[in-house]
Each structure stands twice: as C-alpha cells, then as structure tokens.
N, C-alpha and C positions, 0 to 999 in steps of 0.2 A: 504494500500500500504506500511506507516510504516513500519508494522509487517510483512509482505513477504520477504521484501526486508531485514530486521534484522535478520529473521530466513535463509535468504540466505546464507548471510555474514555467521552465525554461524556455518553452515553446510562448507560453502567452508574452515573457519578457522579447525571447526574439522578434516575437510577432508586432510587438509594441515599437520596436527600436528599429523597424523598416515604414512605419507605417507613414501615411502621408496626409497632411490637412491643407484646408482650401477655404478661403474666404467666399469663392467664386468671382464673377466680375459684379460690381458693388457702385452703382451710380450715385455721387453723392451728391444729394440734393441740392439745390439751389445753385448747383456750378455745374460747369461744362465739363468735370474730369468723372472720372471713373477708375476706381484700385481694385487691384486685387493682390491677393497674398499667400503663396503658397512656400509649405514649412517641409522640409522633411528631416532626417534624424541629424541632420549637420549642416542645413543650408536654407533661406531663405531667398525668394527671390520675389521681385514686386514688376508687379505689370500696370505705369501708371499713364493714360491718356488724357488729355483735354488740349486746349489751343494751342497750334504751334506757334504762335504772338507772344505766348506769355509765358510766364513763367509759372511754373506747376509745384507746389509746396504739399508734403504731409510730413505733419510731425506722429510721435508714439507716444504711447505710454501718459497719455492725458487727454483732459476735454478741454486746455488752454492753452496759451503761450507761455503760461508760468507755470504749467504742469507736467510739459511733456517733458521726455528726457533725451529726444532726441531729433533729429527734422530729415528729411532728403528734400532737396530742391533743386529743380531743374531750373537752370538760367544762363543767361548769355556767357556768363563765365565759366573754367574750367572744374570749377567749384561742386560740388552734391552732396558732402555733409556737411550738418550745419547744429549749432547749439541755440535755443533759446535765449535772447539777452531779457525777458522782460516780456509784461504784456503788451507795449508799443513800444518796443523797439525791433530796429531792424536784430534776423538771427545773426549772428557770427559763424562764419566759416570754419569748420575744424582744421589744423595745421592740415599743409599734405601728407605727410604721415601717419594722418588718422583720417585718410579720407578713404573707409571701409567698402565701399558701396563702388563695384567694381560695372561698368555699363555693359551688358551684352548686345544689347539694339537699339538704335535710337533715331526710327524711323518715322518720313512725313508721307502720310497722303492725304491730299489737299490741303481741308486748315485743319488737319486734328494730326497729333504729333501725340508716336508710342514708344515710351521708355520702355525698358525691361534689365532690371538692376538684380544682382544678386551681391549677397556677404553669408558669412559664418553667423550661425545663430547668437553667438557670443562674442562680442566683439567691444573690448576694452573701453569703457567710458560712454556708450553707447547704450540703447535699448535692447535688451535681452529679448529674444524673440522662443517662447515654448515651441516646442515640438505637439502639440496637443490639442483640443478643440475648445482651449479657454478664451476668452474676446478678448480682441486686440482694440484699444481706445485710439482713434487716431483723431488727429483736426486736418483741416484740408484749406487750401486758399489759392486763388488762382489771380495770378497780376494782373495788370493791364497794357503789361509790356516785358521784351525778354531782361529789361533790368531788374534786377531784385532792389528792392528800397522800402523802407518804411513808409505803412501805408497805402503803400503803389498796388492796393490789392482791388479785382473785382469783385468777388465773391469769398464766402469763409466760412465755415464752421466745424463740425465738430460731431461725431457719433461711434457706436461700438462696432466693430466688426467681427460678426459672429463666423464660425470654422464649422468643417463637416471633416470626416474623415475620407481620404482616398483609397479605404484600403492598404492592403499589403503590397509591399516595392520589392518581397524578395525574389519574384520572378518578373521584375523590370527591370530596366533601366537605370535606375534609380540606384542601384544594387550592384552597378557595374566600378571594377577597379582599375585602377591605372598605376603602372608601375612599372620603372622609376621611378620617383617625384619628387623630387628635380632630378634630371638629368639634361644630358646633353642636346636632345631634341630627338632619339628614340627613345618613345613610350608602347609598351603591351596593354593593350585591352582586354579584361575579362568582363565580360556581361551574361546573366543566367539568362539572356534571351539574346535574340537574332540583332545584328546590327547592319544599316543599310547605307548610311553615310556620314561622315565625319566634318562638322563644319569648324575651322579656328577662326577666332579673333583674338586682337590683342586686348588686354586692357581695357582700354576704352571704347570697345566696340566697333575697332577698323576691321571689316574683312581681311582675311589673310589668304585662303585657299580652303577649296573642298578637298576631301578623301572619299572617293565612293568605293565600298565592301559590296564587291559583284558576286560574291557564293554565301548572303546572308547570316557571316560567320558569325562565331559568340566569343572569339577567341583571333586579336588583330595584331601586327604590328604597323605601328607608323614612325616615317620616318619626318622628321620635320629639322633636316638640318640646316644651316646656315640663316634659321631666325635669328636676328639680338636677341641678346638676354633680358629675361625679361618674363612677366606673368603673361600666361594666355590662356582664354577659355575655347573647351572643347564641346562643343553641343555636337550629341551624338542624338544620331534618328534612327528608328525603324521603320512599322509601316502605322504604327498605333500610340507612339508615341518618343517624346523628345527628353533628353536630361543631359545638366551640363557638369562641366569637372573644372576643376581651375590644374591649371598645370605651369610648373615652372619649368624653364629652358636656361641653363648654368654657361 
C-alpha cells in the first residue's frame, strides 16, 4: 500500500511540474489592447496587442501604480522593463541588466501591433509569476503616442486575470530539451513528440534562419555556427503546436 500510494504522489507531483496555464486572450476593457499569459513549469510568456501608435503598458502584481511590483512596456525606446515611481509619475526603466523580458515577435499588421515576450518565472527584483491557476492582478494603459511620458496615457485601468489549466506538457513540446547550453552553436534536440521546424531569433526578436526537420524526428541536431555570441530563442513547431527554448551561443 506504501509503494502505491508513493508512486501516486510521484506521478501526481510529475504531472503537476509539466502542467501548463493560460489566461487565454483577455480584452481589456475600455482600451484597445488585449493580454494574455501563458505559464508553464519555468517560463512565462505574454502575448500583448493594441495600437501600433502607442505605446502598450501592463504592470503585475497590483490594481495600481503604487501597487504593482513590476510593468512591461512597449515604446519607442529600446526599453521593456520598467518599475513603478508612484501613482503619477512616469515608470523608471530597469538598468539593462535587469531588462528580463526577452522579445520573441514584434509584429505590425495595419494599426494593431503584437508583442510576444517571454522570461523565467522568477526573475530577481521583479514579479514572481506561479506556475498554477491563481489570478494574476494586472493594470493596463495605452499612450497616445510611441513616447512613454507621464500622463501621455489614452486609456487605463486595472483587473484580475483568471488561468485554466492546459493540461499535461509531458508529451509536448513543452517537455523538449536542449543540450548543450551554452555551447558553441551545436545544440541536440530531444522532444517526446514529433518536431517539424526550427525557427531562431536573436534576443530581441530579429529573425535569424529556419531549420526544417523533413523525417518528423523527436530527436535533432543543429548546427548554428558562426552566430555572435550571444542569447537566442529557438521556437520549435510541429503540426499542433509551438514552444520556445532560450539558448546560449559561447
């Protein structure tokens, strides 16, 4: 009975430590943006839209300016995280070194402009993100231009964003490893499912190159030599679904 009951536990704990949550996509009233937020056991990533004119603000971890503990904001500068100074004032910039929020896409069609940011759920000085389906508080505000400035806002406010579960990632994507990491610019792919192509970018979201996997493998090598050094993300596809890796290049 012991050993049932242990090997239960172990199974529910793995089950737990793949699993995956999802705000969905989330219109936030009164503004023209729309978020979402999806977690899974070591990575958060945000999918945020509204005008490509303005500049696109959510802070976490509060319903204010004086409450949250942390902001992403997209604007004309090379800037994305940001700290609260106060209920009216402009945010502060985090040094470059603490600028956690790494851009994967950040693309325009017509007037509406889609970010797609990911970081580590835990990231030094910043908003702790669960892995779980507890509500995430955010506030929201949208400029009136791609300057950020106090005030310079159209719209603003504030509400919870409730999570669902996605299910189990140990036969996704999700669940796929890479290794080396760091290395030289050859990485091995292991995924418990089929992989169909390989897209890099750098850092900030400059395209790099495709890899297409023409025999559906689960099991790749790539070689990516003569990039600089330097962080890149690898968004791997199938035919059902996408997941990204951060990968360093020595």
């Amino acid at each position: 009975m012991k050993t049932k009951l242990f090997t239960a536990i172990s199974l529910c704990i793995a089950a737990f430590s793949f699993a995956q949550f999802s705000t969905g996509t989330v219109a936030l009233t009164g503004s023209n943006l729309s978020l979402k937020i999806d977690t899974n056991a070591t990575t958060v990533t945000m999918t945020l839209t509204g005008s490509s004119t303005a500049w696109l603000g959510v802070g976490f971890g509060g319903t204010s300016m004086s409450s949250v503990s942390d902001m992403f904001i997209w604007n004309g500068t090379a800037n994305r995280d940001y700290t609260a100074s106060g209920s009216r004032s402009q945010p502060s910039a985090d040094a470059a070194a603490s600028q956690s929020w790494a851009i994967v896409s950040d693309n325009v069609a017509g007037n509406i402009r889609t970010v797609v940011a990911t970081r580590a759920l835990v990231s030094a000085g910043d908003y702790t993100f669960l892995n779980d389906s507890s509500t995430i508080p955010v506030i929201f505000a949208e400029g009136a231009s791609t300057s950020l400035g106090s005030g310079s806002h159209n719209t603003r406010g504030s509400r919870g964003l409730t999570r669902t579960t996605l299910g189990l990632g140990n036969f996704s994507l999700q669940a796929t490893s890479v290794f080396p990491n760091p290395s030289n610019g050859s990485f091995k792919i292991k995924t418990k499912t089929g992989l169909n192509k390989i897209n890099i970018y750098s850092q900030i979201g400059a395209f790099v190159r495709t890899i297409e996997v023409t025999d559906n493998s689960d099991n790749v090598e790539v070689q990516v030599e003569g990039l600089q050094t330097g962080v890149y993300l690898m968004e791997l596809e199938n035919k059902s679904e996408k997941s990204w890796k951060k990968v360093i290049v020595n």
